[in-house]
TIPA-333703 format. One line per field, with one value per residue (C-alpha): x, y, z; residue in one letter. Coordinates in Angstrom, 3 decimals. Each point is the difference from the previous one (the first is absolute). Example, Ala and Ser with C-alpha at 12.3 -4.5 7.8 and 13.67 -1.06 7.14 Angstrom:
east <- (12.300  1.370)
north <- (-4.500  3.440)
up <- (7.800  -0.660)
residuo <- (A  S)
***
This chain:
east <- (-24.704  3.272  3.264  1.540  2.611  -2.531  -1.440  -0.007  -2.802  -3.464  -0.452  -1.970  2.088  3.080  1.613  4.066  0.409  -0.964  2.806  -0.157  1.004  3.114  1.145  -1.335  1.760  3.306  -0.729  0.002  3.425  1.289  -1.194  1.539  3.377  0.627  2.244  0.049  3.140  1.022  2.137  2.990  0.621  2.780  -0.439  3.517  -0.716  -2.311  0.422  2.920  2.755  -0.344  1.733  2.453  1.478  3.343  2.270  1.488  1.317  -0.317  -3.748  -2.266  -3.175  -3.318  -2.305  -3.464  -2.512  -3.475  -2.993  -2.025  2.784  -0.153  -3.562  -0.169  2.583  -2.298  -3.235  1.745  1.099  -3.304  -1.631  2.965  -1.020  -3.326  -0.133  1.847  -2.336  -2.912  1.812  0.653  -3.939  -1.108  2.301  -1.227  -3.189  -0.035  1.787  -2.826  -2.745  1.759  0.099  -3.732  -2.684  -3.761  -1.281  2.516  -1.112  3.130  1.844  -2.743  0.034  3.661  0.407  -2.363  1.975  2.999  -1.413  -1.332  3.758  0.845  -2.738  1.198  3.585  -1.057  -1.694  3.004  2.332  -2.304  -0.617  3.806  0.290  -2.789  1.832  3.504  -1.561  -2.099  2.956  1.923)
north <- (32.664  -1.932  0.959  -3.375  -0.193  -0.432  -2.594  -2.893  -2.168  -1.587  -1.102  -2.883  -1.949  -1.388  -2.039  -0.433  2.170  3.433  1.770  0.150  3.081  -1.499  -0.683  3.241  1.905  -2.133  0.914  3.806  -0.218  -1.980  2.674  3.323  -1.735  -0.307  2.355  1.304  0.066  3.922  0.843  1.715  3.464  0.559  0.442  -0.938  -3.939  -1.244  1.790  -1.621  2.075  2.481  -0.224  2.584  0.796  -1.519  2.581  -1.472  2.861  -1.991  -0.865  1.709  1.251  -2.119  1.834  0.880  -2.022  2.255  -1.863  0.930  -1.034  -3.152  -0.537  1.128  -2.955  -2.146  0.782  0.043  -3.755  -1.267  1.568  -1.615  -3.356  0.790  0.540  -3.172  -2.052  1.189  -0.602  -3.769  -0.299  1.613  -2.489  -2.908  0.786  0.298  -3.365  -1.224  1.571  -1.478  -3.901  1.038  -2.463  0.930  -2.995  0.398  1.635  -0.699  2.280  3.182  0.195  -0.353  2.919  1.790  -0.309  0.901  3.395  1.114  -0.139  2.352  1.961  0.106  0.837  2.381  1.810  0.223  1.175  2.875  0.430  0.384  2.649  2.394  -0.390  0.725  2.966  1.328  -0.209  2.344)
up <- (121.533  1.279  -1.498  -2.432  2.833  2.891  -1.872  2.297  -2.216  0.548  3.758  -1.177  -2.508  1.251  -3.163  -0.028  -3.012  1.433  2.427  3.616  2.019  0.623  -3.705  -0.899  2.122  -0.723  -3.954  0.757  1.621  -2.455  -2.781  2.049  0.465  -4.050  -1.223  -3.314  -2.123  -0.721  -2.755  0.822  1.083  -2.120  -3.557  -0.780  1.737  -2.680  -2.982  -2.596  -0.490  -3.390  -3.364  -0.953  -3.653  -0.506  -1.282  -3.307  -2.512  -3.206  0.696  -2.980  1.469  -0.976  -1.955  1.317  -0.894  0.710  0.995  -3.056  -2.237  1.788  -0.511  -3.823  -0.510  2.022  -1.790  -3.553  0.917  1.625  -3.072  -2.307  1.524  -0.224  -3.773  -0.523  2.017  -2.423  -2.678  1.077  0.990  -3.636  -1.480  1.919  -0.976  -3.376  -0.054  1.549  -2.266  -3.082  1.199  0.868  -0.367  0.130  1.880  2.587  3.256  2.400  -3.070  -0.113  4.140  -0.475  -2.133  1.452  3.253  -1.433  -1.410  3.122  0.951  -2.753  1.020  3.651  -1.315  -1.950  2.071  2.895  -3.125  -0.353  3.653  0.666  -3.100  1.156  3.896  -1.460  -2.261  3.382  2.084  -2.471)
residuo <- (X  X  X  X  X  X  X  X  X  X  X  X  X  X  X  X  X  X  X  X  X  X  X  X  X  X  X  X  X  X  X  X  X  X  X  X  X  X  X  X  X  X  X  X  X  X  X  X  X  X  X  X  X  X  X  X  X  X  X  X  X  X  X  X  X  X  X  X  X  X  X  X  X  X  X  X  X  X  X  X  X  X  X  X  X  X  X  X  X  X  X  X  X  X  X  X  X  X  X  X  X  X  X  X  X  X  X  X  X  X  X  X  X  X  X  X  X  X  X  X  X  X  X  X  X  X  X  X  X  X  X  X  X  X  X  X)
***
């Protein structure tokens, strides 16, 4: 078996599209005289310069903020939001129920919609609780 680079195609078939010996061999040249950008040696050349603490007496030092701290706050706000997003869907729904009529179907698949919302946002609101109380 012939290496791909000694290739030089089916004797038989001469159409314009496949390469000759001559554009073959200019193709090769062309592809070991591309050079390949290099970043540079020098670690100082490309990287920006670094920041530095400015050295003002009167500044009062920023409390630390801890990563779980951060994410209690988080989850007690998503979970905040949460609770008030069922409570806007309960209310819409009972709304609903009471200007009820029993012949209308658009109304039943309406509500019924809506409480599989509730349901859904229920269900996250007790998802999140048992992930906060696991992660204690």
């Amino acid at each position: 078996m012939k290496r791909v680079h000694d290739y030089t195609g089916p004797a038989s078939s001469s159409s314009s599209s496949s390469p000759t010996p001559s554009s073959t061999g200019s193709f090769q040249a062309t592809t070991t005289l591309a050079i390949r950008k290099r970043r540079p040696s020098s670690p100082s050349q490309g990287e920006p310069l670094k920041r530095t603490k400015s050295s003002t007496g009167n500044a009062q030092p920023v409390p630390k903020v801890t990563k779980a701290a951060t994410t209690t706050t988080l989850s007690q706000n998503k979970r905040q939001s949460m609770q008030k997003m069922w409570l806007e869907q309960k209310a819409a729904i009972k709304a609903r129920l009471d200007s009820l009529d029993p012949n209308d179907a658009g109304a039943t698949e309406q509500i019924q919609a809506d409480y599989a919302i509730l349901s859904t946002i229920g269900m996250n609101i007790r998802r999140q609780q048992a992930s906060q109380l696991a992660s204690s």
